[in-house]
ChimeraX commands (.cxc) that place a marker at each C-alpha (Angstrom):
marker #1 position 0.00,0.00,0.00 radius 0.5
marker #1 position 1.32,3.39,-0.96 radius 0.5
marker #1 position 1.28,6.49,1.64 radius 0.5
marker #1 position -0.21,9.33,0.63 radius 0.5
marker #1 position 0.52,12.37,1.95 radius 0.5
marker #1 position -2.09,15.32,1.14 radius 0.5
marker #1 position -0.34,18.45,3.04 radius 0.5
marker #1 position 3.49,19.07,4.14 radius 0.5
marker #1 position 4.71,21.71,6.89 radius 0.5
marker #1 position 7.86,21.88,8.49 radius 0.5
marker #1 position 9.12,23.98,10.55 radius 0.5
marker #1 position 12.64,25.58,11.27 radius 0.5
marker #1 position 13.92,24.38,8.32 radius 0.5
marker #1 position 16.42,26.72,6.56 radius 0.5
marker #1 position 16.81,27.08,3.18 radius 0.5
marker #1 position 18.97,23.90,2.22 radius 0.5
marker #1 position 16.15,21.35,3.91 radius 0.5
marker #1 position 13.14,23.19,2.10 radius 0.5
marker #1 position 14.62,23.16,-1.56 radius 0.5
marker #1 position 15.24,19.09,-0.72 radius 0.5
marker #1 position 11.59,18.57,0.59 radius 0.5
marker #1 position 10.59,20.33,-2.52 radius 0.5
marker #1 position 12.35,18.30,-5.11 radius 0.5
marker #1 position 10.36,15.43,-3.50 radius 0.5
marker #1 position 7.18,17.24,-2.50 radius 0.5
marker #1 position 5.69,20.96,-2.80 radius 0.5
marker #1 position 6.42,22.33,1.06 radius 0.5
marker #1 position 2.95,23.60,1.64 radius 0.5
marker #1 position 3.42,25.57,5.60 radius 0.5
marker #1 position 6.69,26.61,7.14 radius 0.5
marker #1 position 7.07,27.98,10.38 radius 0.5
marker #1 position 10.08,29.76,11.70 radius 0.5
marker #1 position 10.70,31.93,14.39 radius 0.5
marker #1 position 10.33,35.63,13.91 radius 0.5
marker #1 position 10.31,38.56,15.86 radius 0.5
marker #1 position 11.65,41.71,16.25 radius 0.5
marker #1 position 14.84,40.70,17.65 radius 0.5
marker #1 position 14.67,36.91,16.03 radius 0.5
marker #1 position 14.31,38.53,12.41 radius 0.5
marker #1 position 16.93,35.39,10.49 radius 0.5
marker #1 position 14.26,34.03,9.03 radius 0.5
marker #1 position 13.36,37.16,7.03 radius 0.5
marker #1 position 16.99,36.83,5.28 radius 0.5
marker #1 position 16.13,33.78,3.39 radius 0.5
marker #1 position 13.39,31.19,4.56 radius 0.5
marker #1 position 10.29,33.66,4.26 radius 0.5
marker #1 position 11.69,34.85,0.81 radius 0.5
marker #1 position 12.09,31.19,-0.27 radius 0.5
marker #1 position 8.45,30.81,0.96 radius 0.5
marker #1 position 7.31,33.00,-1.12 radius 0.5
marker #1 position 8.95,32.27,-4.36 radius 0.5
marker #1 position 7.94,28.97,-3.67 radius 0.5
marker #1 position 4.14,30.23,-2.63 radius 0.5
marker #1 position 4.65,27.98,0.64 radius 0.5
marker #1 position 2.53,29.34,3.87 radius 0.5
marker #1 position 4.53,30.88,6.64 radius 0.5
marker #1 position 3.19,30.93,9.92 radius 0.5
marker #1 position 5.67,32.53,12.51 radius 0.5
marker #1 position 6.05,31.81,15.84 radius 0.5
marker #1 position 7.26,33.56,18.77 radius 0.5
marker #1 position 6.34,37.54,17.49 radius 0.5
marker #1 position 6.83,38.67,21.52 radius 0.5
marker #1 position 9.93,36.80,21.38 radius 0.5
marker #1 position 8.92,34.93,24.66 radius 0.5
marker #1 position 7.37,37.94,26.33 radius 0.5
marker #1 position 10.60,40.12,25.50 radius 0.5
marker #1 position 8.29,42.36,23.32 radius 0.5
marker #1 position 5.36,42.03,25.29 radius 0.5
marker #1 position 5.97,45.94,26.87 radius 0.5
marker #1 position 5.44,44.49,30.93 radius 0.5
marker #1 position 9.02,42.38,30.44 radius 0.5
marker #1 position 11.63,44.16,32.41 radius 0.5
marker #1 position 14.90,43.59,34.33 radius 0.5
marker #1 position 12.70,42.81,37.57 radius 0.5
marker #1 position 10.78,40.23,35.35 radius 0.5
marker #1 position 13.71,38.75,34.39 radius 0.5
marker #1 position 14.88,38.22,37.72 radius 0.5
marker #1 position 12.07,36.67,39.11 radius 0.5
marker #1 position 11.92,34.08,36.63 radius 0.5
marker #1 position 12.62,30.94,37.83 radius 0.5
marker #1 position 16.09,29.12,37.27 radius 0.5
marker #1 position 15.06,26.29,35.18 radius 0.5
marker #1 position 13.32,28.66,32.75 radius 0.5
marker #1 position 14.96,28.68,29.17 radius 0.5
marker #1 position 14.59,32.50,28.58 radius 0.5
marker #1 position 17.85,32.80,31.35 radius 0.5
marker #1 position 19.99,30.63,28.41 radius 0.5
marker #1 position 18.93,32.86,25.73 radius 0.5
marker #1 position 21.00,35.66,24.08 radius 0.5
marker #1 position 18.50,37.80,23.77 radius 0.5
marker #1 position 17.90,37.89,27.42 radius 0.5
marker #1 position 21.29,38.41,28.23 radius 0.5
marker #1 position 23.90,41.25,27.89 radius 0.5
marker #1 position 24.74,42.53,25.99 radius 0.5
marker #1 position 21.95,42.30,24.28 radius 0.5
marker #1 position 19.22,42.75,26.81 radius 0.5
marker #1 position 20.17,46.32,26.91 radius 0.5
marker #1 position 19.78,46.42,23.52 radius 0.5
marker #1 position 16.59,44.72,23.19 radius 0.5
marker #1 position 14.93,46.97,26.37 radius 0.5
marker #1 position 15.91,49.87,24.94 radius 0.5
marker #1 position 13.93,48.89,21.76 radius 0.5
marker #1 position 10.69,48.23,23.73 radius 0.5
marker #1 position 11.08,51.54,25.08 radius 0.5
marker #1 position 11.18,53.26,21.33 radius 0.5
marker #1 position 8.12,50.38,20.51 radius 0.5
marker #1 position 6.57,52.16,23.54 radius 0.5
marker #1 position 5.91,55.72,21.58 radius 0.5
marker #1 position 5.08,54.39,18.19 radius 0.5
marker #1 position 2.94,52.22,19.94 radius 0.5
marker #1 position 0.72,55.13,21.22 radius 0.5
marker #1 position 1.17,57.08,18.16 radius 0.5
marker #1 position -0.73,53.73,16.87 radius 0.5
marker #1 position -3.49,53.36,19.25 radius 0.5
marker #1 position -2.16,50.33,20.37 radius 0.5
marker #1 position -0.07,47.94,22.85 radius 0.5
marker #1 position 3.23,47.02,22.84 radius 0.5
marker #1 position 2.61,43.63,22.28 radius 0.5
marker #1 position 0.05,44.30,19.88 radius 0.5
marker #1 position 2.24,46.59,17.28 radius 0.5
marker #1 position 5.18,43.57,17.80 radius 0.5
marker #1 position 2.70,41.00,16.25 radius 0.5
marker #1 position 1.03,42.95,13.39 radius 0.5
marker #1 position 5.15,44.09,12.84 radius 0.5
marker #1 position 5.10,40.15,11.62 radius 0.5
marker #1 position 2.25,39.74,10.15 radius 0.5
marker #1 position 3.37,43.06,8.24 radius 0.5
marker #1 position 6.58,40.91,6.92 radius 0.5
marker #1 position 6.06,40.13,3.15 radius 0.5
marker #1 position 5.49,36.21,3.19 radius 0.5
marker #1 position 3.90,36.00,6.54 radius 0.5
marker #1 position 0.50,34.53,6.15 radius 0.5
marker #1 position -0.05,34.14,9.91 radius 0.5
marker #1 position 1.96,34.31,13.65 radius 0.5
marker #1 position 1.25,32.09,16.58 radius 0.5
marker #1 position 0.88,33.84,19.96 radius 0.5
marker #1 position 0.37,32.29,22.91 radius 0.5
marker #1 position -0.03,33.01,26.75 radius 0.5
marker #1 position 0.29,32.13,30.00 radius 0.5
marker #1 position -2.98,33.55,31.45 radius 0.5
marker #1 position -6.62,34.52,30.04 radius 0.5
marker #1 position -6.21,38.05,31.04 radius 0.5
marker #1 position -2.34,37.88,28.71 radius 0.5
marker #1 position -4.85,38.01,25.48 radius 0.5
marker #1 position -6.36,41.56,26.09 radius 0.5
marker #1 position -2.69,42.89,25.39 radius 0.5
marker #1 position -2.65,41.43,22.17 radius 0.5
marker #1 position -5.82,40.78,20.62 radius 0.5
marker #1 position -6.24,43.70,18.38 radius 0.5
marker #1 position -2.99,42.89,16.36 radius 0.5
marker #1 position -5.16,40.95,13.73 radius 0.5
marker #1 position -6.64,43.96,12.74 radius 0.5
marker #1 position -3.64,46.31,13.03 radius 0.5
marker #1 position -2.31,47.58,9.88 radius 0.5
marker #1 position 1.10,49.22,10.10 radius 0.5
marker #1 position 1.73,52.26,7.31 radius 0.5
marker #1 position 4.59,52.31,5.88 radius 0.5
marker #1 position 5.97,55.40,7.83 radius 0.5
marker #1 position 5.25,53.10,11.01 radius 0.5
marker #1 position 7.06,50.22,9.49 radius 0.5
marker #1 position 10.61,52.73,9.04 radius 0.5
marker #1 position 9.63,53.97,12.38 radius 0.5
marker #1 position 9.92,50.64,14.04 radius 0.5
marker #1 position 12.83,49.17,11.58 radius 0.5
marker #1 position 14.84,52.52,12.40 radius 0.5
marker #1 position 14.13,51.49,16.02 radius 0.5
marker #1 position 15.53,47.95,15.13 radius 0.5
marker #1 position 18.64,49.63,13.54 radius 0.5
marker #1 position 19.45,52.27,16.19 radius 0.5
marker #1 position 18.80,50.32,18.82 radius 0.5
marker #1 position 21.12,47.38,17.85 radius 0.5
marker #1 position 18.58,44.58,18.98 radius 0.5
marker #1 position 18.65,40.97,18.31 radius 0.5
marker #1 position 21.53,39.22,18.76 radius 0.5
marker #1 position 23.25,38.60,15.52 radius 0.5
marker #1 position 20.42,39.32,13.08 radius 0.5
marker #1 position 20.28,40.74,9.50 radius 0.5
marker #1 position 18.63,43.72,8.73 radius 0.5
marker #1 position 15.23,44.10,8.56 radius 0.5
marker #1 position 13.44,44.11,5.23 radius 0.5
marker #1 position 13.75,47.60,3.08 radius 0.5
marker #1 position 10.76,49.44,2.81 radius 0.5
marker #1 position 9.32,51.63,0.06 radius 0.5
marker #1 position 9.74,55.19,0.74 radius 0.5
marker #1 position 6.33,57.26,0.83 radius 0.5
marker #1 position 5.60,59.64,-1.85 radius 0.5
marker link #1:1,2 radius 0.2
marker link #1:2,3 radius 0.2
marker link #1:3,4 radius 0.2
marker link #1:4,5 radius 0.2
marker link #1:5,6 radius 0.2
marker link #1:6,7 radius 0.2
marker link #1:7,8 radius 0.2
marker link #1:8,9 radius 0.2
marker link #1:9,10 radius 0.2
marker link #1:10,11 radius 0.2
marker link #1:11,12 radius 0.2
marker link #1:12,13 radius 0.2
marker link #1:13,14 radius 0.2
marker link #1:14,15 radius 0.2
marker link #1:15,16 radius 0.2
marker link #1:16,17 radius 0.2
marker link #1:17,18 radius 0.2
marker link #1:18,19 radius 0.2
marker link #1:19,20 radius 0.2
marker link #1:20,21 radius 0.2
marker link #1:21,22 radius 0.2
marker link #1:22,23 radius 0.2
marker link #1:23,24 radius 0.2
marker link #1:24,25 radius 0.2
marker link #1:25,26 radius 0.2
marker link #1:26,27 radius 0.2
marker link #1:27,28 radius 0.2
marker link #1:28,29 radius 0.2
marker link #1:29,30 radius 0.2
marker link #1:30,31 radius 0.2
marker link #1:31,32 radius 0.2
marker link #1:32,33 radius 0.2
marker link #1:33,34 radius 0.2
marker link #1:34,35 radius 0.2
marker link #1:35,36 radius 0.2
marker link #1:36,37 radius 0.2
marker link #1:37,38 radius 0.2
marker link #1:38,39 radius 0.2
marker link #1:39,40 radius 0.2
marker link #1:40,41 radius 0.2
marker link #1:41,42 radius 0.2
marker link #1:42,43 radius 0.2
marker link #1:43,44 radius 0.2
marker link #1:44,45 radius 0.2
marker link #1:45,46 radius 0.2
marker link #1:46,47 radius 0.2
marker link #1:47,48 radius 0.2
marker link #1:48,49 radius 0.2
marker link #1:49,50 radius 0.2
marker link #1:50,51 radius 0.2
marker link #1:51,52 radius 0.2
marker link #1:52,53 radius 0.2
marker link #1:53,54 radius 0.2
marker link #1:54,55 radius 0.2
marker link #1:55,56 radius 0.2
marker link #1:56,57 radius 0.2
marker link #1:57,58 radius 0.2
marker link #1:58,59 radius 0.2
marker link #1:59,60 radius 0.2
marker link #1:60,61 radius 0.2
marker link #1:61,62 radius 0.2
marker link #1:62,63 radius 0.2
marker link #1:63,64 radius 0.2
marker link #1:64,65 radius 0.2
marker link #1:65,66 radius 0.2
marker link #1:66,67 radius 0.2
marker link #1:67,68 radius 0.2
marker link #1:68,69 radius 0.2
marker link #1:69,70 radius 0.2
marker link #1:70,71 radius 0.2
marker link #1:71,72 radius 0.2
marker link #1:72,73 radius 0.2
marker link #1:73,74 radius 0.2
marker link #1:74,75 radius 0.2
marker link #1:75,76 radius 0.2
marker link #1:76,77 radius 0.2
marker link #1:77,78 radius 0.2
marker link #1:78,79 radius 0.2
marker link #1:79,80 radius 0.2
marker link #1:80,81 radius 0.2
marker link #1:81,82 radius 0.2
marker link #1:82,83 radius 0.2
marker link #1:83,84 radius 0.2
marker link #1:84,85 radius 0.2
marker link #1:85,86 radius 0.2
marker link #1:86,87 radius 0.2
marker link #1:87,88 radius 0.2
marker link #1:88,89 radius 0.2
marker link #1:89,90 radius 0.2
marker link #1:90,91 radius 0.2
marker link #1:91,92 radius 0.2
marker link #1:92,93 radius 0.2
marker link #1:93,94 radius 0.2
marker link #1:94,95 radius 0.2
marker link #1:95,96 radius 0.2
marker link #1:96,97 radius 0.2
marker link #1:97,98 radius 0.2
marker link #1:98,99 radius 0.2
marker link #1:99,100 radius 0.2
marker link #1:100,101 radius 0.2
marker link #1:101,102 radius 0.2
marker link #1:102,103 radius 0.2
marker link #1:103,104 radius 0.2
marker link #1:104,105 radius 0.2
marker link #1:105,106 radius 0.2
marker link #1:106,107 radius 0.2
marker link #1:107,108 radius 0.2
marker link #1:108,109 radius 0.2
marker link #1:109,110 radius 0.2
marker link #1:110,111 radius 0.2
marker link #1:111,112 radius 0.2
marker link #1:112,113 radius 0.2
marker link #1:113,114 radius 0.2
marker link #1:114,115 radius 0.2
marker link #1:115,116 radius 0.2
marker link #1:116,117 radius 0.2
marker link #1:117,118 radius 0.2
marker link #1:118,119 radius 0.2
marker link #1:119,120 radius 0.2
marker link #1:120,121 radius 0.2
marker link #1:121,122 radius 0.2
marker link #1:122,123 radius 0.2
marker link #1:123,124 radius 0.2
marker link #1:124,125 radius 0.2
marker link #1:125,126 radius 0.2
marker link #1:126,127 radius 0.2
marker link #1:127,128 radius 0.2
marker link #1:128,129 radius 0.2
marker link #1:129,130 radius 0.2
marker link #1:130,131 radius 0.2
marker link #1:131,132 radius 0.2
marker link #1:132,133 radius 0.2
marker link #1:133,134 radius 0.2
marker link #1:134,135 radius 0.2
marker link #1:135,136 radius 0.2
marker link #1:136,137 radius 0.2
marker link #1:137,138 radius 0.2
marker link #1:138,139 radius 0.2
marker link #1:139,140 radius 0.2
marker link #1:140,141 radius 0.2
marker link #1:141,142 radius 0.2
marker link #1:142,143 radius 0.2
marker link #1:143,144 radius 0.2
marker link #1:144,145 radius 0.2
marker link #1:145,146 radius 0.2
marker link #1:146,147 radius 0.2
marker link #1:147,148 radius 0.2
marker link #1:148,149 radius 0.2
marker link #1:149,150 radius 0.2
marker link #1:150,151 radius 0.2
marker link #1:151,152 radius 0.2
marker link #1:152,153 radius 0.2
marker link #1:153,154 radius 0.2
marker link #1:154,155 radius 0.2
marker link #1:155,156 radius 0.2
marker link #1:156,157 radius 0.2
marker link #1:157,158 radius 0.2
marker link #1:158,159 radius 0.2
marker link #1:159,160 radius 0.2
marker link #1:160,161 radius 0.2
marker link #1:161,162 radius 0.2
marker link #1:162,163 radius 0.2
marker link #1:163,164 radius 0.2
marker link #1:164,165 radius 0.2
marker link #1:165,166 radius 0.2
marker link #1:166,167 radius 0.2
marker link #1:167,168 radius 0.2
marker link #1:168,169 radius 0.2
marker link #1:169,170 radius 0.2
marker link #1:170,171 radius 0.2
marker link #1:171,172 radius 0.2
marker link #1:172,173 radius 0.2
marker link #1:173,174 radius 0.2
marker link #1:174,175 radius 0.2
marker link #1:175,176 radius 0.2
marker link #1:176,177 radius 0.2
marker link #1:177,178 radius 0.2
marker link #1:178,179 radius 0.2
marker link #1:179,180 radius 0.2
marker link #1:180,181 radius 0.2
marker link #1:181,182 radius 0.2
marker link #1:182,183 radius 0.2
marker link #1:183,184 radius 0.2
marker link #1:184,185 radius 0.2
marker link #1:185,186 radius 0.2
view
């Protein structure tokens, strides 16, 4: 008896192990990691998503409650030592700084949006050309009313230099490639 196999989705599969699953078998969903300080996946896998017209449903835009706008050095201290954020890079210094200092600049374009913290670091994904969809979790009921608006959140494109200037000035996320260039206004 033969297997069939009807839909395909991987996820954090780079570039390499897509273009092999595709010689055998269209890649239908991917799903990398992506936020605003975990933005690899914008320098190759989303692109090759979308050449390839494969879904891409990211996961992680808060980047683990960094970009949540309540995470703060306190926070951070009060986790508990087994959690996995403490091993992290981007919870660590130098680039912790770096990343905190971004929320902060997130914290005035968010207002100038109407919106949360956590809210403009979502629809920042979703805004990402190849994203069909993000995956956002939480820990508690109440988490959701600080993000739940980001579905209908549509970023202009002076918001999206706003926040990728942030990115830039800020230095956050460790080891990351630029973010995406955006069409200037006229």
């Amino acid at each position: 008896m033969r297997a069939r196999v009807r839909w395909i989705g991987v996820s954090n599969f780079d570039v390499d192990q897509l273009a092999r699953c595709e010689a055998i078998r269209h890649v239908d969903s991917l799903q990398p990691q992506l936020s605003m300080v975990q933005r690899r996946a914008l320098g190759d896998v989303i692109s090759w998503a979308a050449a390839h017209l494969t879904g891409v449903i990211v996961y992680s835009p808060m980047a683990s409650g960094l970009l949540s706008g309540t995470f703060d050095r306190d926070r951070l201290e009060s986790l508990p030592s087994d959690d996995m954020r403490l091993g992290r890079p981007e919870f660590t210094e130098p680039w912790l700084s770096r990343n905190l200092a971004l929320v902060e600049r997130l914290r005035a374009i968010a207002d100038g949006c109407d919106c949360t913290v956590a809210e403009l670091a979502i629809a920042w994904t979703l805004a990402q050309d190849g994203v069909t969809g993000a995956i956002v979790g939480a820990r508690r009921p109440d988490q959701l009313d600080a993000w739940l608006g980001a579905g209908a959140l549509e970023l202009s494109p002076q918001t999206l230099r706003a926040i990728d200037d942030a990115i830039a000035e800020t230095g956050a996320g460790p080891d990351q490639p630029a973010t995406a260039p955006r069409p200037s206004a006229t």
